[in-house]
N, C-alpha and C positions, 0 to 999 in steps of 0.2 A: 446711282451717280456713275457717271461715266469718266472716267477718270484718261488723261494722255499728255506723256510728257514728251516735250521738245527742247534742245539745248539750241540754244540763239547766241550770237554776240551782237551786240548793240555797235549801231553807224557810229561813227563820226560824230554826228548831230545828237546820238542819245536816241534815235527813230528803233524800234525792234518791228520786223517784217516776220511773222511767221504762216511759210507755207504748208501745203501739201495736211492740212486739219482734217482729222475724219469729224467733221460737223459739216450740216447746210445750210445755206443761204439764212438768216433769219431767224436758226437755234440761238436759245440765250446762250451764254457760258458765263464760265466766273474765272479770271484770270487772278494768279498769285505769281509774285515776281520772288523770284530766290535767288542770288546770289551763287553761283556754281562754286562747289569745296575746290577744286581742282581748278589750275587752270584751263583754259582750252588747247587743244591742240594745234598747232601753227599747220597750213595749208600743206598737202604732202605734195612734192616737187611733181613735176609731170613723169620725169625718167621712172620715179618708182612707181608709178600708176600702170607705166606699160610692163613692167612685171611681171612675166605669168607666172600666176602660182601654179598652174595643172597645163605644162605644156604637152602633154599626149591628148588631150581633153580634143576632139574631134577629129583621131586621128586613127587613119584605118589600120585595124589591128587583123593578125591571120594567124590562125591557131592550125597548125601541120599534126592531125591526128588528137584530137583533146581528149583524149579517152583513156588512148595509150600510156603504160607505165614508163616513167622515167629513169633512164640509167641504173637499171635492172643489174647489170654489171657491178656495180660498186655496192650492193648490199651484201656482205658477209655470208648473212642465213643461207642466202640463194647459192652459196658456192657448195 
């Protein structure tokens, strides 16, 4: 059995649309209607959408000597 879950909210009308199904055209299925413990979550505004979580994410980065030890100076031992 194949098993795949979707959370939907029902129209207006009581209508449930569920997209985007990894089934094909003409597979049976067996649909079970559950009641969600939790409510749904309310639509997130636009402004938090454009959010970026990883603003460095496509951003060119330059490493001056990446090898080299770092502030060699400030370790104790080495004095």
């Amino acid at each position: 059995m194949n098993a795949h879950k979707v959370e939907a909210v029902l129209t207006e009308d009581g209508t449930l649309i569920l997209r985007g199904l990894p089934f094909h055209a003409g597979d049976a299925v067996e649909v079970i209607i559950l009641e969600a413990k939790t409510p749904q979550p309310q639509e997130v505004p636009p402004s938090q959408l454009e959010t970026n979580l990883y603003p460095m994410r496509g951003k060119l980065l330059r490493y001056d000597d990446p090898t080299e030890p770092v502030a060699l100076s400030d370790w104790e031992v080495l004095q």
